[in-house]
C-alpha positions in Angstrom: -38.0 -25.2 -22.7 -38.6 -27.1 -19.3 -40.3 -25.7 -16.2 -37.3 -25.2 -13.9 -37.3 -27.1 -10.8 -35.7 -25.4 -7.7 -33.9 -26.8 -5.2 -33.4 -24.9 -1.3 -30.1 -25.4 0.0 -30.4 -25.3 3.7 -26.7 -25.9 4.4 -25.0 -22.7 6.1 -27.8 -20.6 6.5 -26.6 -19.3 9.6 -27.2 -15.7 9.4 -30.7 -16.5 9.5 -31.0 -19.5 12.7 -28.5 -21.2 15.3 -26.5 -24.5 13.8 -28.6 -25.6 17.3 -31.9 -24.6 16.2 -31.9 -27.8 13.5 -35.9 -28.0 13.7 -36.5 -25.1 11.9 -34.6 -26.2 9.1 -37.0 -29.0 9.1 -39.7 -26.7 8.6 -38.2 -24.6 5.5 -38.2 -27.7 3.9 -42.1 -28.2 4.5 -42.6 -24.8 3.4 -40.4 -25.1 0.6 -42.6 -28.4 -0.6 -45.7 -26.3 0.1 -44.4 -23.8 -2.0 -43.9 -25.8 -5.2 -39.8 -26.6 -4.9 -38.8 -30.0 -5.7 -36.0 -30.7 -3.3 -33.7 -29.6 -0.4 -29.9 -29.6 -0.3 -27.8 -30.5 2.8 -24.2 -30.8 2.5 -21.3 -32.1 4.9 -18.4 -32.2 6.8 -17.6 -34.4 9.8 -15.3 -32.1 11.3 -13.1 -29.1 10.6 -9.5 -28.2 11.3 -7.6 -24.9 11.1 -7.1 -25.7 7.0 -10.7 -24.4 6.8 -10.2 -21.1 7.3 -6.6 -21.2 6.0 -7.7 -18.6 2.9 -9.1 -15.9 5.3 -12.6 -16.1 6.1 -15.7 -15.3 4.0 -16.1 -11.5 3.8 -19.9 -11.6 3.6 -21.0 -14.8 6.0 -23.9 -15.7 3.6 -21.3 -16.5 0.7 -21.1 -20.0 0.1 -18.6 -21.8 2.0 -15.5 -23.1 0.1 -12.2 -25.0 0.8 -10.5 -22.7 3.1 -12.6 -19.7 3.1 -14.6 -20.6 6.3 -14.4 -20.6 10.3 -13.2 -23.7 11.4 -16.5 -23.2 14.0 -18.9 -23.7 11.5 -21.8 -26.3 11.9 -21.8 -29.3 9.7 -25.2 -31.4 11.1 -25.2 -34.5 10.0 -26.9 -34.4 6.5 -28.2 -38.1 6.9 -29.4 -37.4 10.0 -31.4 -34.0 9.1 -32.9 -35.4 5.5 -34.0 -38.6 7.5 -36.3 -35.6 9.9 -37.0 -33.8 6.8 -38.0 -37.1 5.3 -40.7 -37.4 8.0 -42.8 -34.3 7.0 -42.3 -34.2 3.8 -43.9 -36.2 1.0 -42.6 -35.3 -2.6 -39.8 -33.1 -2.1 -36.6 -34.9 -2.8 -33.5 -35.2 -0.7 -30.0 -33.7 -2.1 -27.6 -35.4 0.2 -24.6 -33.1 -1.3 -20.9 -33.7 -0.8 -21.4 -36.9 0.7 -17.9 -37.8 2.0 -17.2 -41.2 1.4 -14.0 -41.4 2.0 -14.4 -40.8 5.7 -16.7 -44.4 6.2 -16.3 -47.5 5.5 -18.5 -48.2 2.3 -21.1 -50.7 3.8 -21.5 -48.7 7.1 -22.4 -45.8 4.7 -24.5 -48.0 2.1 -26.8 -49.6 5.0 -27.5 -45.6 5.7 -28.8 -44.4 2.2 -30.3 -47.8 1.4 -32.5 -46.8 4.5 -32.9 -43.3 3.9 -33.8 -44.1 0.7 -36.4 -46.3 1.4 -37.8 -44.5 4.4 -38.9 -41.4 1.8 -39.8 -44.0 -0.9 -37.1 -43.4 -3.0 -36.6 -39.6 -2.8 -33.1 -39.5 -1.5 -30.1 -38.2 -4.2 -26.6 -38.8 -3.0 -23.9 -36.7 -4.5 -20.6 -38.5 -3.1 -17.2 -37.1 -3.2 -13.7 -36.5 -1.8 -13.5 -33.0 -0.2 -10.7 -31.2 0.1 -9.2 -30.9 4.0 -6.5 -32.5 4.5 -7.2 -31.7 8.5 -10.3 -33.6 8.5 -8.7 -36.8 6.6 -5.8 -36.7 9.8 -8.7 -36.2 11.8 -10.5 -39.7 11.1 -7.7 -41.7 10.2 -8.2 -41.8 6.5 -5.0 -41.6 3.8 -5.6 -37.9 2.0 -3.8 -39.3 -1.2 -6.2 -42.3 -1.5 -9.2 -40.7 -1.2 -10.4 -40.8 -5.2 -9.3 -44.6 -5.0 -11.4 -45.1 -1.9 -14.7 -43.2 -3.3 -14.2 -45.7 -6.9 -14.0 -48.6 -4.5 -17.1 -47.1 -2.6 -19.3 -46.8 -5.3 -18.6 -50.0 -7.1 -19.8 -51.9 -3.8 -22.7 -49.6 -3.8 -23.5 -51.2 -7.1 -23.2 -54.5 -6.2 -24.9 -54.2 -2.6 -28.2 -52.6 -4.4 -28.5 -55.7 -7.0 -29.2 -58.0 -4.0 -27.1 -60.5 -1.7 -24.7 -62.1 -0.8 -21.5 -60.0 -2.0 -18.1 -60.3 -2.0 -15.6 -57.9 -2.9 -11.6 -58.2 -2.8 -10.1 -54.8 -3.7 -6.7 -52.7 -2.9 -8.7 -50.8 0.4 -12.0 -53.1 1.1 -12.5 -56.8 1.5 -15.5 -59.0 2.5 -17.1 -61.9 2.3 -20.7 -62.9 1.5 -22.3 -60.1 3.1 -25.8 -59.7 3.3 -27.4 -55.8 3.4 -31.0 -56.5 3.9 -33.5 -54.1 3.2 -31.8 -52.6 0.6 -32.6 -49.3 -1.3 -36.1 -48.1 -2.4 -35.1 -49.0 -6.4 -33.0 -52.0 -7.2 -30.2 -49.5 -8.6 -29.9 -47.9 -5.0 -30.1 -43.8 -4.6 -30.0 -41.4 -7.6 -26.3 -40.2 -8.2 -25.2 -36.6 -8.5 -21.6 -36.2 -9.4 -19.6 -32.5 -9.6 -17.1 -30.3 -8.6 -14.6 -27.4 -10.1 -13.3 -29.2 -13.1 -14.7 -32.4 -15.2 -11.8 -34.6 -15.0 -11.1 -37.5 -16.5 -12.1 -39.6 -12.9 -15.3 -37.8 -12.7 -16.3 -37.9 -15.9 -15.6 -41.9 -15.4 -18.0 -42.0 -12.2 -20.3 -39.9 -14.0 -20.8 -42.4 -17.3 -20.8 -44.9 -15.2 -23.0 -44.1 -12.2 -24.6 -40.6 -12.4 -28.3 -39.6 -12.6 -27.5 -35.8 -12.5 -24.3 -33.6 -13.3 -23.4 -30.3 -10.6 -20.9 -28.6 -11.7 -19.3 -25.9 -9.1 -20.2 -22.8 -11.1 -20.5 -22.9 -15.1 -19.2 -25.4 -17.1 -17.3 -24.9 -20.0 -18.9 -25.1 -23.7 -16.1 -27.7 -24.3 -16.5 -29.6 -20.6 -20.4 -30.4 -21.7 -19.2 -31.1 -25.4 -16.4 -33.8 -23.4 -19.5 -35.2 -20.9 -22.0 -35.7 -24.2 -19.4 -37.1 -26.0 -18.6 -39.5 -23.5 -22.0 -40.8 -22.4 -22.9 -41.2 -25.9 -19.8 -43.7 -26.2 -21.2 -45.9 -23.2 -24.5 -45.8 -25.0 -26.2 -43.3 -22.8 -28.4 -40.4 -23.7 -26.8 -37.4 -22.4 -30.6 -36.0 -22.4 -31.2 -38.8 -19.1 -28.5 -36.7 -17.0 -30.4 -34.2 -14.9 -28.2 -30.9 -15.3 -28.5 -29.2 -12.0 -27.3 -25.2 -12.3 -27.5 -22.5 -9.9 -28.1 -19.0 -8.6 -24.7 -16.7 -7.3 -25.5 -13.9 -5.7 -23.8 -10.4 -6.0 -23.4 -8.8 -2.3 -23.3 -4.9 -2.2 -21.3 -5.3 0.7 -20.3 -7.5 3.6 -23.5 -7.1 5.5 -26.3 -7.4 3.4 -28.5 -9.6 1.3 -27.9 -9.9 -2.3 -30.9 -8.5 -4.9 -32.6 -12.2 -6.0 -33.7 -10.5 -9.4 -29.8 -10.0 -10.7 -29.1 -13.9 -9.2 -32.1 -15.5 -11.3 -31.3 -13.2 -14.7 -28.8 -16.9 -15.7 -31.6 -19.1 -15.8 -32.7 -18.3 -19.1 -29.4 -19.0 -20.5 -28.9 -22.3 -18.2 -32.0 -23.7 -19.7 -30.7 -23.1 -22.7 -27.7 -24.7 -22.2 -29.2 -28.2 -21.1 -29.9 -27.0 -17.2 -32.9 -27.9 -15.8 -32.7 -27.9 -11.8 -31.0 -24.7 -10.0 -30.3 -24.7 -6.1 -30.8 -21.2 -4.2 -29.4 -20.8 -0.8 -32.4 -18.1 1.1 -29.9 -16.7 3.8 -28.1 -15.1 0.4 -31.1 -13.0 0.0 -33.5 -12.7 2.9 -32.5 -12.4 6.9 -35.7 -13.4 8.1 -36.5 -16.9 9.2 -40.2 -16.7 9.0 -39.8 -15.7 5.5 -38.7 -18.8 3.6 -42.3 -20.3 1.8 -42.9 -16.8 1.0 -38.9 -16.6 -0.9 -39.5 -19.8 -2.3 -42.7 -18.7 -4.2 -41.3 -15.3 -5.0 -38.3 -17.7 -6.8 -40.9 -19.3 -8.8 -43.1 -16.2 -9.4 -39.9 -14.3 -10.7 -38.6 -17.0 -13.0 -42.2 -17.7 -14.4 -42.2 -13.7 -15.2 -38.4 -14.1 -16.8 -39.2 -16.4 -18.8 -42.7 -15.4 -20.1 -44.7 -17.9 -18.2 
């Protein structure tokens, strides 16, 4: 069974600092390197409207934030912008930019920033692009909500091209150009490592997946049958489902709306994720700990704890 690699999401954490206080999520991320974790997680929006919060909001603030569950207030940093200072202090902890909203750019605005990204940390940087879900945000920017998986597919086949090398050309139904020229490019000449997931594998993400993914992340557990469907369909492109890096997690069970969650019952799944093909889980600290001086000492607690679970 692999040694499971951990991955600190420092996205919403903000019962523990200020969304103003940015620097010292730069530091958990040195700590969690120091601790032995092998990458952080930032995740996105550009802005929010009143459909964020159009569920009710969050009973316990250190849940994780979902389509409409959250204040509209919340801060989204810029997750570029963030893993670029994270990049800086850091030299082998990798760089999860999650939920990556393509949509919202235009595609070579947004490749010339991971191509740098990724070669300012040597490679490092994972981008896991998708759609979203506000339709308040789309109105916001100016972008068609209904066109928004056709946009990302149209995105991430000019990535492809752009990382092979220059000039490109591209003519499709939302993007045109001409003999373009994206110089330097990204650290490897197949651009950034590729997460793809959400709620459901369907039938488009599967496609983006077989085609361009490094690394599945599924919101929650997948189905037996979903994983059956993603093996089966890699193995017909003439991939080795074993390649995919299968990125779990840890969900935590509050007592109540104020306090931490006990890490021991959120780490008690790893065994059977492992078992199931998992082999990276993220962890979001605020879930379990309030104190900000506290993370490299959480993060080597999460590794202690899971060594002890599964008899290592």
């Amino acid at each position: 069974m692999d040694t499971p690699r951990f991955v600190l999401v420092l996205s919403e954490n903000w019962t523990m600092t200020s969304g103003r206080h940015l620097p010292v999520l730069v530091r958990w991320a040195r700590e969690a390197e120091d601790a032995g974790f092998d990458a952080v997680m930032v995740s996105e929006h550009i802005v929010l409207g009143p459909d964020a919060g159009a569920d009710g909001v969050m009973g316990n603030p250190r849940e994780y934030a979902l389509p409409g569950n959250q204040d509209p207030r919340t801060p989204w940093p810029s997750s570029l912008m963030l893993l670029a200072a994270i990049a800086s202090v850091t030299s082998r902890l990798r760089l999860a930019a999650a939920a990556v909203i393509a949509p919202l750019r235009h595609p070579l605005a947004l490749a010339r920033d991971l191509g740098t990204l990724d070669l300012l940390s040597e490679g490092r940087l994972i981008v896991q692009p998708t759609v979203s879900w506000s339709r308040d945000e789309y109105a916001a920017l100016g972008v068609p909500f209904e066109h928004r998986g056709a946009l990302l597919d149209e995105h991430l086949e000019i990535w492809s091209r752009l990382w092979q090398g220059s000039p490109v050309s591209y003519q499709g139904r939302h993007y045109a150009f001409e003999d373009v020229y994206l110089e330097p490019r990204a650290h490897r000449p197949d651009g950034p490592r590729m997460w793809f997931g959400g709620q459901t594998l369907h039938d488009r993400m599967l496609d983006r997946l077989v085609r361009y993914g490094h690394g599945f992340h599924p919101l929650g557990r997948p189905a037996p049958e979903e994983l059956a469907r993603l093996r089966s369909a890699m193995g017909g492109a003439g991939r080795d489902v074993t390649g995919l890096e299968m990125i779990g997690g840890t969900r935590p069970t509050f007592p109540d709306d104020r306090s931490c969650a006990p890490l021991d019952a959120a780490l008690e799944s790893i065994p059977a994720q492992l078992a199931e093909g998992f082999t990276t889980f993220c962890i979001k600290p605020s879930q379990f700990i309030d104190d900000p001086d506290g993370v490299g000492a959480f993060c080597r607690e999460v590794i202690r704890r899971t060594g002890a679970l599964l008899g290592s």
